[in-house]
MIMAR-941069 format. One record per residue (C-alpha): residue number from 1; residue in three letters; chain; x, z, y. Coordinates in steps of 0.2 Angstrom, whole numbers, plus 2048, in hexadecimal, padded with zeros to 3 digits. Layout:
% residues N
<k = NUM	r = ala	c = A	u = X	w = Z	v = Y>
...
END
This chain:
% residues 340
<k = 1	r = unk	c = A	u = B66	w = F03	v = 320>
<k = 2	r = unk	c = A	u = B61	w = EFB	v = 330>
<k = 3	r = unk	c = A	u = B5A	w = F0B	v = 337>
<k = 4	r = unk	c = A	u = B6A	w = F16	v = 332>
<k = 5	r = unk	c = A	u = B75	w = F0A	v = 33B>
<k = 6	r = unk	c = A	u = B69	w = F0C	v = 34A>
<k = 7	r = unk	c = A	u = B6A	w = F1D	v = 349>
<k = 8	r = unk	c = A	u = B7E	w = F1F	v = 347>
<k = 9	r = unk	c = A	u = B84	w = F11	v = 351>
<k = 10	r = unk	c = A	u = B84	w = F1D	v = 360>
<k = 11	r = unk	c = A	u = B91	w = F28	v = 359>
<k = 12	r = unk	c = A	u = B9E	w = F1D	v = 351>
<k = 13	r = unk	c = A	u = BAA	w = F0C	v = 356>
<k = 14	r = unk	c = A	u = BB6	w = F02	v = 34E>
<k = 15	r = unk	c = A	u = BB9	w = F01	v = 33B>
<k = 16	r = unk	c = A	u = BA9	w = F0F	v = 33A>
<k = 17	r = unk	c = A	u = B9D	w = F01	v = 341>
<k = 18	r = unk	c = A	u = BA6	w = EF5	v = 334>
<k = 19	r = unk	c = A	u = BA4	w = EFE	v = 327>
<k = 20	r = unk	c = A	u = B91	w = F00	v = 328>
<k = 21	r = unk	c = A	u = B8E	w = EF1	v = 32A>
<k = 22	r = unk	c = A	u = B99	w = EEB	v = 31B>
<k = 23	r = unk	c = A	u = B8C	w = EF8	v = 312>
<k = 24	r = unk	c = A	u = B7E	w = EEF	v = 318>
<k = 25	r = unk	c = A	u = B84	w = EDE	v = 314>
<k = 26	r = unk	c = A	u = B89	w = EE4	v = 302>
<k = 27	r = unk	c = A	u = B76	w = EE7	v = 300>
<k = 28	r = unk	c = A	u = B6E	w = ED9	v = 308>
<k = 29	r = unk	c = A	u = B77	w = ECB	v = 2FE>
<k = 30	r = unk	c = A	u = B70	w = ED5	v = 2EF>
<k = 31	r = unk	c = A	u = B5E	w = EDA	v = 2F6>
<k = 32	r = unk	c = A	u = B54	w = EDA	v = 2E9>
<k = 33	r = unk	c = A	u = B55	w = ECB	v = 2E1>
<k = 34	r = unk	c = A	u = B43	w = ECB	v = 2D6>
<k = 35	r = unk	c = A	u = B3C	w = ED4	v = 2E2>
<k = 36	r = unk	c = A	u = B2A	w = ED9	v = 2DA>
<k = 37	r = unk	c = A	u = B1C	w = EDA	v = 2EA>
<k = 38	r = unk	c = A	u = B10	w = EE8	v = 2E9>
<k = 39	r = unk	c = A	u = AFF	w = EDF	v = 2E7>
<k = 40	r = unk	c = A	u = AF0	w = EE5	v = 2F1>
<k = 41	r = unk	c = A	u = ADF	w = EE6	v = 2E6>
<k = 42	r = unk	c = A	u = ADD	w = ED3	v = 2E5>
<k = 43	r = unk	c = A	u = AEC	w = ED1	v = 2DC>
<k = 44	r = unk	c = A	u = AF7	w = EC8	v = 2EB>
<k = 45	r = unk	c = A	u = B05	w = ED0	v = 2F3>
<k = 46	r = unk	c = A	u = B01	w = EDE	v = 300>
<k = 47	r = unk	c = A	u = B09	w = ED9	v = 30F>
<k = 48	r = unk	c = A	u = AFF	w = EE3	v = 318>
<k = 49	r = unk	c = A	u = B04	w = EEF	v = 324>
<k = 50	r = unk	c = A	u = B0F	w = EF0	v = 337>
<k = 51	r = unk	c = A	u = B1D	w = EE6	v = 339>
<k = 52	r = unk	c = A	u = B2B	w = EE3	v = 346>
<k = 53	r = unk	c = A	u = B39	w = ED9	v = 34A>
<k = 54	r = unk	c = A	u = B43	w = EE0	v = 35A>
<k = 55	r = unk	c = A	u = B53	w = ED6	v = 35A>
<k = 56	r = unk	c = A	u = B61	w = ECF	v = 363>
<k = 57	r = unk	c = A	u = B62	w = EC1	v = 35C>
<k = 58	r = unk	c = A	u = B5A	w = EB2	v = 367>
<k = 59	r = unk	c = A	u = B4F	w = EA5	v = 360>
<k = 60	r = unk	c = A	u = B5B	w = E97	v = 364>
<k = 61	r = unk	c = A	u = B6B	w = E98	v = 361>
<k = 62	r = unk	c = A	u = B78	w = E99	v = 371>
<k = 63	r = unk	c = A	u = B7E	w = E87	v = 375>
<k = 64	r = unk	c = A	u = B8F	w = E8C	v = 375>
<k = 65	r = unk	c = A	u = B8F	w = E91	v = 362>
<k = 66	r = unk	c = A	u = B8A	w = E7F	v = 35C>
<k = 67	r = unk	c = A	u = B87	w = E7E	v = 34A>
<k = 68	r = unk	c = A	u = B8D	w = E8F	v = 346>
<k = 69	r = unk	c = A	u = B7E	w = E99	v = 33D>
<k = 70	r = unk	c = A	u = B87	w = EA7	v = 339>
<k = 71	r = unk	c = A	u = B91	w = EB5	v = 340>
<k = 72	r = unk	c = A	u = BA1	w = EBD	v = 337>
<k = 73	r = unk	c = A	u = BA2	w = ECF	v = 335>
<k = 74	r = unk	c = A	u = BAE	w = ED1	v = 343>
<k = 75	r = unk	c = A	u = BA4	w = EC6	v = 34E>
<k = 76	r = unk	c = A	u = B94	w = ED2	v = 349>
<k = 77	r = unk	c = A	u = B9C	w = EE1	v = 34C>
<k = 78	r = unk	c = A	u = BA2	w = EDB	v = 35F>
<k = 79	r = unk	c = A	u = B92	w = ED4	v = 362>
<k = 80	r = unk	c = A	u = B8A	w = EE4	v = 35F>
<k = 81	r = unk	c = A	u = B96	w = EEE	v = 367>
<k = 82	r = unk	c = A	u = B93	w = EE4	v = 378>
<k = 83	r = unk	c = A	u = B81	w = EE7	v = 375>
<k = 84	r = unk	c = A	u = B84	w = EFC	v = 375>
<k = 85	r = unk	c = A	u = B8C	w = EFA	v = 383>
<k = 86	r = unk	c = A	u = B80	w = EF1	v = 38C>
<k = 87	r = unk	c = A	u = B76	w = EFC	v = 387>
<k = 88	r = unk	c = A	u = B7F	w = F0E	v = 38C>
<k = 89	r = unk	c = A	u = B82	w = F02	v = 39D>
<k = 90	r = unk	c = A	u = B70	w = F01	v = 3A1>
<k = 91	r = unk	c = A	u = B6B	w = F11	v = 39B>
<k = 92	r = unk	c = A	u = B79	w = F1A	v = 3A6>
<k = 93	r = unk	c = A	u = B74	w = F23	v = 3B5>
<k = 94	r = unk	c = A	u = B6F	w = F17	v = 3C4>
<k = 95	r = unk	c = A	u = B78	w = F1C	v = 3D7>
<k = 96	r = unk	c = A	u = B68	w = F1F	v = 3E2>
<k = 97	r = unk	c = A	u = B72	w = F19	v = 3F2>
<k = 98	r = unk	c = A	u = B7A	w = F09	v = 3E9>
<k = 99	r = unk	c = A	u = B76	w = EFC	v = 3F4>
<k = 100	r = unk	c = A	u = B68	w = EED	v = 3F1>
<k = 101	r = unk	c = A	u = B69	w = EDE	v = 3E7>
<k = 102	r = unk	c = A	u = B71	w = ECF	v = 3EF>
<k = 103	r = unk	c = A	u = B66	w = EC4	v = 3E9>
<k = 104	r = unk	c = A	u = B54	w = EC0	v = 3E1>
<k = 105	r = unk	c = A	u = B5D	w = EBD	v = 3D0>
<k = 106	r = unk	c = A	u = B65	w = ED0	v = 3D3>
<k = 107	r = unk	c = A	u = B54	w = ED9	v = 3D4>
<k = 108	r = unk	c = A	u = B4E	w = ED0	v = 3C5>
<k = 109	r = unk	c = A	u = B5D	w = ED3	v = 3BA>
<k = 110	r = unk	c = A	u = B5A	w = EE5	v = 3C0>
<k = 111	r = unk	c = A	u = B47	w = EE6	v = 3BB>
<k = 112	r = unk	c = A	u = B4D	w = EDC	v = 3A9>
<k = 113	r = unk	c = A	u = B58	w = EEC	v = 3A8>
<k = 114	r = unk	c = A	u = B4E	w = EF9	v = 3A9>
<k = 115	r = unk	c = A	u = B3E	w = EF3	v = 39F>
<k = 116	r = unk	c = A	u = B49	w = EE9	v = 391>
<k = 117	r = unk	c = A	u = B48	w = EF4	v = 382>
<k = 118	r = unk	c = A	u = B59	w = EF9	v = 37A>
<k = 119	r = unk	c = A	u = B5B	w = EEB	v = 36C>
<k = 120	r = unk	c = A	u = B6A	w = EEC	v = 362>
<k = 121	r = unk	c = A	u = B65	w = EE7	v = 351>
<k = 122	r = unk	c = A	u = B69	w = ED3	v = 34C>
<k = 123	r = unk	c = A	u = B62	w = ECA	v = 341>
<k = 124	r = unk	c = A	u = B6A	w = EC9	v = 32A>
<k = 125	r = unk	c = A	u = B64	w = EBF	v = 31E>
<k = 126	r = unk	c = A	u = B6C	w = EBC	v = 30B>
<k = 127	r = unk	c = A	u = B7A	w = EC7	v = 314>
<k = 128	r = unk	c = A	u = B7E	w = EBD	v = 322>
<k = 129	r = unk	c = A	u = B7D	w = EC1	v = 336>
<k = 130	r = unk	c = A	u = B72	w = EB4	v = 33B>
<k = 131	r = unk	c = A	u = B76	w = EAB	v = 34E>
<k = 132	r = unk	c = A	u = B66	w = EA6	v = 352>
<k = 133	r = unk	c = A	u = B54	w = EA8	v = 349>
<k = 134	r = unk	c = A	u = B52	w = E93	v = 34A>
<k = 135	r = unk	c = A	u = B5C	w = E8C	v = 33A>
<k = 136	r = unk	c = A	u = B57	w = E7A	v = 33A>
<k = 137	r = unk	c = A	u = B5D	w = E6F	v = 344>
<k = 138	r = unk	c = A	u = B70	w = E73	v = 33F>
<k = 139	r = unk	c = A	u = B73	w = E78	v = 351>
<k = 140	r = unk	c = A	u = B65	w = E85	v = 351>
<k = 141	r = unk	c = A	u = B5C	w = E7E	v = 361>
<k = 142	r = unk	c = A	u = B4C	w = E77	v = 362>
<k = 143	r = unk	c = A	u = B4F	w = E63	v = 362>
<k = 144	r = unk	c = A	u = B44	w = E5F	v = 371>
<k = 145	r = unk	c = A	u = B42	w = E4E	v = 377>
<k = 146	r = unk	c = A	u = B4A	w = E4C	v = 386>
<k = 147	r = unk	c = A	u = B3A	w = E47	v = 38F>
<k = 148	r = unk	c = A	u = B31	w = E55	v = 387>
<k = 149	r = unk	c = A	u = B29	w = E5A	v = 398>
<k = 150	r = unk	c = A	u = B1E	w = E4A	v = 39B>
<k = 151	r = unk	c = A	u = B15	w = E4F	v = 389>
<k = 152	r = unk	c = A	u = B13	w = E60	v = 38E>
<k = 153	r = unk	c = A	u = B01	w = E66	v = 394>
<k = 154	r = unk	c = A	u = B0B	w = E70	v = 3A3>
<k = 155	r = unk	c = A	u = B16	w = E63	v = 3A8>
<k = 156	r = unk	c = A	u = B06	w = E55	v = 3A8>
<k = 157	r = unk	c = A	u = AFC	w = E62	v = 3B3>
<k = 158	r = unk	c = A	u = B0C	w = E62	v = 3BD>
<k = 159	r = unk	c = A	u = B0C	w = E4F	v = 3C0>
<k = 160	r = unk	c = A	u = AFA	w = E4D	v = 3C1>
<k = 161	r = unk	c = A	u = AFB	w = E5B	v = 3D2>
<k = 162	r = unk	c = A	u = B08	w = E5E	v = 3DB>
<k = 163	r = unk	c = A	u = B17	w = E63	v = 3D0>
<k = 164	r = unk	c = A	u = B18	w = E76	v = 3D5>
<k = 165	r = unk	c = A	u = B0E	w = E83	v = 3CA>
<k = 166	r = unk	c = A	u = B06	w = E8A	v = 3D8>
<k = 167	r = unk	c = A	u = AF4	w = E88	v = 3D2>
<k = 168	r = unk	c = A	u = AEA	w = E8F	v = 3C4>
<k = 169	r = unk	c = A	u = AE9	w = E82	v = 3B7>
<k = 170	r = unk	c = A	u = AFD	w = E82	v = 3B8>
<k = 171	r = unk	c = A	u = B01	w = E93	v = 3B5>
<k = 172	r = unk	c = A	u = B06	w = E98	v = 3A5>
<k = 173	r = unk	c = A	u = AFA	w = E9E	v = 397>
<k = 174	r = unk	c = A	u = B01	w = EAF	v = 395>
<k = 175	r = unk	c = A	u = AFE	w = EB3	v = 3AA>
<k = 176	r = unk	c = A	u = AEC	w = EAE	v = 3A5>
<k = 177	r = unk	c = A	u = AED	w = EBC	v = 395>
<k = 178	r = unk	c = A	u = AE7	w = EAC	v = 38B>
<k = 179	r = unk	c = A	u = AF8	w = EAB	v = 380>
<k = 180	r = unk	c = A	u = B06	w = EB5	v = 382>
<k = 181	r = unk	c = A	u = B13	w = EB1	v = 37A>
<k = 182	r = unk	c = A	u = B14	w = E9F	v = 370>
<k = 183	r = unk	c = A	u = B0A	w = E98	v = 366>
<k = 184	r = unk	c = A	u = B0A	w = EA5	v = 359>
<k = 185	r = unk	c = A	u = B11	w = EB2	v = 351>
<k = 186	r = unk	c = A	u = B1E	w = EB7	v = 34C>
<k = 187	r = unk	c = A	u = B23	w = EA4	v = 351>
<k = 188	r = unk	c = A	u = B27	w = EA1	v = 364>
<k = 189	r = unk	c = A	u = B39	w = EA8	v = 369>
<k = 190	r = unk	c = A	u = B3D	w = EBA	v = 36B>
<k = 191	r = unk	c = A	u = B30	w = EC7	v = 372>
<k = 192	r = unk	c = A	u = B39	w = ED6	v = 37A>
<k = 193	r = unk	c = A	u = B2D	w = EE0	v = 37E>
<k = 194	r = unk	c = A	u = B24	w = EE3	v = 370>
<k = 195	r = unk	c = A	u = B26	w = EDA	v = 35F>
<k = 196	r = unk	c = A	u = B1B	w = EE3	v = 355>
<k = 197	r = unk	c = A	u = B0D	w = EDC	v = 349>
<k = 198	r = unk	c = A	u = AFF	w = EE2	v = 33D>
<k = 199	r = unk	c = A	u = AFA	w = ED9	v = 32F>
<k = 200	r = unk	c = A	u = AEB	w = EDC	v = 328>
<k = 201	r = unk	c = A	u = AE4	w = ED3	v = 317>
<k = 202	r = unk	c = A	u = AD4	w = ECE	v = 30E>
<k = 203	r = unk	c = A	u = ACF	w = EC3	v = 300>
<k = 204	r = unk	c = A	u = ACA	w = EB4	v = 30D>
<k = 205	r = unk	c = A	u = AD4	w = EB9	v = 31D>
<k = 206	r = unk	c = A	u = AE4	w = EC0	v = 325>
<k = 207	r = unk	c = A	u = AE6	w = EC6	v = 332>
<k = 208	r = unk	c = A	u = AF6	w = EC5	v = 33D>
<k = 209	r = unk	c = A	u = AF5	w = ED0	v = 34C>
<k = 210	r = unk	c = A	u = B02	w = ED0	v = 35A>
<k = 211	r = unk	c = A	u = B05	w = EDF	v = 364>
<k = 212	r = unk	c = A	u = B0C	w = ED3	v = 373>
<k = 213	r = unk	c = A	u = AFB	w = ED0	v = 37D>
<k = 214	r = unk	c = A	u = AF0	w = ED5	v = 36F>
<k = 215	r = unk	c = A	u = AF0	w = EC5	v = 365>
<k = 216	r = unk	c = A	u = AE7	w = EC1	v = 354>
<k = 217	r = unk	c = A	u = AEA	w = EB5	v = 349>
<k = 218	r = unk	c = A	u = ADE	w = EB1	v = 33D>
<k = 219	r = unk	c = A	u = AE5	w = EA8	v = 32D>
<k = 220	r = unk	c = A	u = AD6	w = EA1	v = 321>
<k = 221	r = unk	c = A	u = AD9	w = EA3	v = 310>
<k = 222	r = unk	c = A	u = AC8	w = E97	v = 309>
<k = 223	r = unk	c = A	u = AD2	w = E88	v = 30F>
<k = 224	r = unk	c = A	u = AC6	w = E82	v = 31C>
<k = 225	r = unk	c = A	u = AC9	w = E7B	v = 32A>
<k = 226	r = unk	c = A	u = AC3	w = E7A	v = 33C>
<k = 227	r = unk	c = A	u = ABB	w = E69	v = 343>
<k = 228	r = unk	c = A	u = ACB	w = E60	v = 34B>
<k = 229	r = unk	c = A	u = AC3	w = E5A	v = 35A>
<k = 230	r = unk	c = A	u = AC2	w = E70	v = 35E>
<k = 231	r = unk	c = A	u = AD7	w = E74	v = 362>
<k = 232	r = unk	c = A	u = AD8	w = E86	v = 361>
<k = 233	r = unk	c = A	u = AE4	w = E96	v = 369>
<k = 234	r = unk	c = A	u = AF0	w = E99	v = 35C>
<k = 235	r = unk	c = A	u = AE9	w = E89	v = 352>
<k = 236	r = unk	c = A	u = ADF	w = E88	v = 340>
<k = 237	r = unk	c = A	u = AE8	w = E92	v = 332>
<k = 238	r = unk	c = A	u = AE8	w = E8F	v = 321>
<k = 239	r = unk	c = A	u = AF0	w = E99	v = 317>
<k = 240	r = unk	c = A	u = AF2	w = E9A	v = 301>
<k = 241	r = unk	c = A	u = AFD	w = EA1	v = 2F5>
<k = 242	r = unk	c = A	u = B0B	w = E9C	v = 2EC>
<k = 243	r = unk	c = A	u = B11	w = EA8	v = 2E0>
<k = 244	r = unk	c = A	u = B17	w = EB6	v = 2EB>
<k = 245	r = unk	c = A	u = B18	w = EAD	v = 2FC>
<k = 246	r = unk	c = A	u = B0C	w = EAB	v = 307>
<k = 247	r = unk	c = A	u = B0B	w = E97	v = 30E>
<k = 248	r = unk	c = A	u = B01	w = E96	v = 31F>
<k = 249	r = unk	c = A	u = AFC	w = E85	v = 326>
<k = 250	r = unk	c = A	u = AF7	w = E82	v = 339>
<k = 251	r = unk	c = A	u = AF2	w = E75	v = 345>
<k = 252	r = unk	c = A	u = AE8	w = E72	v = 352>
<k = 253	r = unk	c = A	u = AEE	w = E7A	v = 35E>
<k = 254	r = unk	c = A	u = AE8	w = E7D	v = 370>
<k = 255	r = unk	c = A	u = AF4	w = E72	v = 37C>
<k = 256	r = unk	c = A	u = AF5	w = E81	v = 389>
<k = 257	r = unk	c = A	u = AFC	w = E8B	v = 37C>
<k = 258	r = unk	c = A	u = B0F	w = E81	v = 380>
<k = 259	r = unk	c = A	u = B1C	w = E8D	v = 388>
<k = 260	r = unk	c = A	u = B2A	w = E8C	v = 38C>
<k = 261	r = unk	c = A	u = B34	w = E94	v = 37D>
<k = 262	r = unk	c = A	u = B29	w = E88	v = 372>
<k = 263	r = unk	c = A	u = B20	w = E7A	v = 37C>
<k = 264	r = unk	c = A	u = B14	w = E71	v = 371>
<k = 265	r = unk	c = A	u = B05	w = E63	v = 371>
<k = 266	r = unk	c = A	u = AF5	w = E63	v = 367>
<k = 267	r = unk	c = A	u = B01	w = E5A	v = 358>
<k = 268	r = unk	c = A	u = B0A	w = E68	v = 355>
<k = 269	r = unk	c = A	u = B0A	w = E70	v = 344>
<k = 270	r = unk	c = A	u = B12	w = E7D	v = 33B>
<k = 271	r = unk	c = A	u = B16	w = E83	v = 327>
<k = 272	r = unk	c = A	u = B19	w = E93	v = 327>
<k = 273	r = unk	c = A	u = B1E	w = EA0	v = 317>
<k = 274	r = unk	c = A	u = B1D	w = EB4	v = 318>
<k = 275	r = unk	c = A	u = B27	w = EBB	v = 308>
<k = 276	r = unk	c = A	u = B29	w = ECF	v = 302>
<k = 277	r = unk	c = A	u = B3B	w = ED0	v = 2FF>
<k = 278	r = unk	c = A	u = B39	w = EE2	v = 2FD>
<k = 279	r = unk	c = A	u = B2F	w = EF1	v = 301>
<k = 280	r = unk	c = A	u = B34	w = EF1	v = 315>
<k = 281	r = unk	c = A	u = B39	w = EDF	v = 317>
<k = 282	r = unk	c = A	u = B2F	w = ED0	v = 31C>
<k = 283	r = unk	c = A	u = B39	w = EBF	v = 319>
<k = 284	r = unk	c = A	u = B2F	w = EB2	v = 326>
<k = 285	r = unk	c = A	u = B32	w = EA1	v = 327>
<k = 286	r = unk	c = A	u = B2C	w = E92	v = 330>
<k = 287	r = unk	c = A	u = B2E	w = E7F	v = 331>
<k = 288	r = unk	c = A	u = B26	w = E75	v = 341>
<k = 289	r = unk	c = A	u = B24	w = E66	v = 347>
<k = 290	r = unk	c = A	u = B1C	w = E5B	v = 358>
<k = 291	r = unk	c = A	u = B20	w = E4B	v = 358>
<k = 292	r = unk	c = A	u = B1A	w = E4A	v = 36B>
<k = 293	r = unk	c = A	u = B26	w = E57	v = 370>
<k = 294	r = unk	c = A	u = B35	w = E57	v = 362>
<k = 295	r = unk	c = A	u = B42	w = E4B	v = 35B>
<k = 296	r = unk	c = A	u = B3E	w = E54	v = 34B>
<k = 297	r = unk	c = A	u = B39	w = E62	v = 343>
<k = 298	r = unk	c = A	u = B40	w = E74	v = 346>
<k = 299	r = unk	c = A	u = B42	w = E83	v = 339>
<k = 300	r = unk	c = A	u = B45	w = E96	v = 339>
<k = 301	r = unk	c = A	u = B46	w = EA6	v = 331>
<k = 302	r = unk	c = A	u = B43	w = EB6	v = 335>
<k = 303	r = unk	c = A	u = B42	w = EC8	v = 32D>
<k = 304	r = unk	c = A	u = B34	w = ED3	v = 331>
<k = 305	r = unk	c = A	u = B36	w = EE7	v = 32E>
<k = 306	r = unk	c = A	u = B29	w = EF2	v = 32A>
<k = 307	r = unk	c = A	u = B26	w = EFF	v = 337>
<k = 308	r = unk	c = A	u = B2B	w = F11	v = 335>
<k = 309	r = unk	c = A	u = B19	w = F1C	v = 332>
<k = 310	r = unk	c = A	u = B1B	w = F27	v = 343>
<k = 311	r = unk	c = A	u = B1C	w = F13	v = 34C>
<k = 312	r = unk	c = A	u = B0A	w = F0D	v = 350>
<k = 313	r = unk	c = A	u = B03	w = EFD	v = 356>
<k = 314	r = unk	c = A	u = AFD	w = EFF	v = 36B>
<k = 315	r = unk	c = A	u = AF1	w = EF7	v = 373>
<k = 316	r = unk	c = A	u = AFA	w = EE9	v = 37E>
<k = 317	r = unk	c = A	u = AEC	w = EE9	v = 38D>
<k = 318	r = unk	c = A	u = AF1	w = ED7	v = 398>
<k = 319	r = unk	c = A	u = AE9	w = ED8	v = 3A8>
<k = 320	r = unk	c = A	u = AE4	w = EC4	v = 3AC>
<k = 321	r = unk	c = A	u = AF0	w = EC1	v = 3BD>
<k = 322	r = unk	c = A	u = AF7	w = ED0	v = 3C0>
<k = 323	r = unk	c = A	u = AFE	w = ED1	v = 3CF>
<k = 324	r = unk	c = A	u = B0A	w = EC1	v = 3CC>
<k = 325	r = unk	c = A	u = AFA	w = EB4	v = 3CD>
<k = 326	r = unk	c = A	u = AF3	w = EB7	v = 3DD>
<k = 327	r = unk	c = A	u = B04	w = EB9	v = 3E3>
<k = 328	r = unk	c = A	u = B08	w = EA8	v = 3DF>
<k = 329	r = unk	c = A	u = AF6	w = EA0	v = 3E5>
<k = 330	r = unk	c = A	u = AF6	w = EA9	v = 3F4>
<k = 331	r = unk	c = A	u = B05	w = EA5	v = 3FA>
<k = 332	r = unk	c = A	u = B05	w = E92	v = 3F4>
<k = 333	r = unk	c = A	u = AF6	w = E90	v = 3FD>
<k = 334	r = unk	c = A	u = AFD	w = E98	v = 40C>
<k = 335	r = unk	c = A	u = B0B	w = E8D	v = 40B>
<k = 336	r = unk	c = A	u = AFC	w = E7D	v = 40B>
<k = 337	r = unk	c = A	u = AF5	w = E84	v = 41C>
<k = 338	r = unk	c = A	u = B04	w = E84	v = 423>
<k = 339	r = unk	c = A	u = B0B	w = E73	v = 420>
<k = 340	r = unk	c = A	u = AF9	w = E6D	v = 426>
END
């Protein structure tokens, strides 16, 4: 149903748009209630497969909405018509002698233009337009304390040198192609670019992979557990069944894994549950917790969609640096001659 609306959106306004989406509401509060998972040849549910979730819907909510988790249908309907048309605006025609930015912010708003994908599609669970994928606290923002920074492995690099990132050590992971995005998926805010997964299953592993700078997550199924003194990019997953739902348990995580959209410290951990709630729909949730970083724990759901056949999995090929790293070195340590 998701994909039809996709597909039609283009073509039809007003009572129309409304109308689907009544349609598609009127099935999600009834989806499949006793859903039985197909099982793979060791009896658990087959989760296996690609997976995606490109959506508008932001990891934390707006501050402006404040407690309100849900969108009404007229709300949805607006919100997605002001996403079309964002989108017919930045797919129009550009004018060749249009004249240049007035400012740094205009050329970036212009690159964000042209290489955001078109994403129009929010984000319904048990029927309901969600506002923002984080559910727990009530205002759907992560509850950082407010002197999160002095706990965060950047901000005590930052103190410990100068207070700019302009060296090495202070650049974020994902310039290094160390972690791009978070500290694992499908947690750590939104990916534009590309949210796409494969899952891939075994009696004693799964394996999560994320398309988004080639990442795997390995989730142990034996129940061990790596020495603590040994933190780890993405942490140390463990994962079991209950019934149906797959429960995953990590900690341990590497300290230069904090960003931004989900800073962390070697105490954070996360409970995590993947859940077939039909044959194309991946219900994913997740409960965290950082006592060095948080007033309390946060929570969130998600849907995953499995992927059409014709979509495949590419390779995400991160070049350490780029052109931004030696950018910023070189010029910072211009900038040191200069001032001597």
């Amino acid at each position: 149903m998701i994909h039809t609306i996709k597909v039609l959106k283009w073509q039809i306004k007003g009572a129309a748009v409304t109308l689907l989406l009544l349609s598609h509401i009127a099935i999600s509060a009834q989806d499949n209630i006793q859903f039985d998972p197909p099982r793979n040849e060791h009896g658990h549910p087959d989760l296996q497969g690609n997976w995606t979730n490109r959506l508008a819907t932001p990891f934390e909510r707006p501050i402006e909405l404040g407690q309100q988790a849900t969108y009404s249908i007229e709300e949805a309907n607006q919100l997605i018509q002001s996403l079309l048309e964002d989108v017919a605006v930045n797919a129009a025609p550009i004018d060749p002698d249009r004249a240049a930015p007035d400012s740094a912010d205009g050329v970036d708003q212009s690159a964000e233009d042209i290489f955001t994908p078109a994403i129009t599609n929010l984000l319904m669970i048990d029927g309901e337009y969600r506002t923002s994928i984080l559910t727990d606290p009530p205002n759907g923002r992560l509850p950082r304390k407010s002197a999160w920074v002095e706990n965060d492995y950047y901000g005590q690099l930052r103190e410990l040198a100068t207070g700019q990132a302009d060296g090495p050590e202070m650049r974020p992971a994902s310039e290094r192609c160390l972690s791009v995005w978070g500290p694992l998926p499908p947690l750590g805010g939104r990916p534009l670019e590309t949210p796409n997964y494969k899952i891939v299953q075994t009696p004693t592993h799964i394996v999560f992979y994320q398309e988004l700078g080639g990442t795997s997550r390995i989730i142990k199924m034996n129940g061990n557990k790596f020495p603590e003194a040994i933190s780890r990019w993405q942490g140390d997953a463990v994962g079991y069944w209950e019934n149906v739902t797959l429960i995953v348990e990590t900690d341990n995580f590497y300290p230069q894994e904090s960003s931004f959209s989900v800073p962390l410290t070697k105490d954070f951990s996360v409970r995590e549950e993947f859940k077939l709630v039909s044959d194309n729909e991946l219900l994913y949730k997740f409960t965290a917790n950082d006592p060095s970083i948080y007033t309390s724990s946060f929570s969130g759901e998600v849907i995953l969609s499995r992927m059409s056949a014709n979509d495949k999995i590419y390779e995400y090929s991160c070049h350490e640096g780029n052109y931004s790293l030696p950018g910023i070195l070189a010029g910072a340590r211009r900038l040191e001659m200069e001032s001597n």
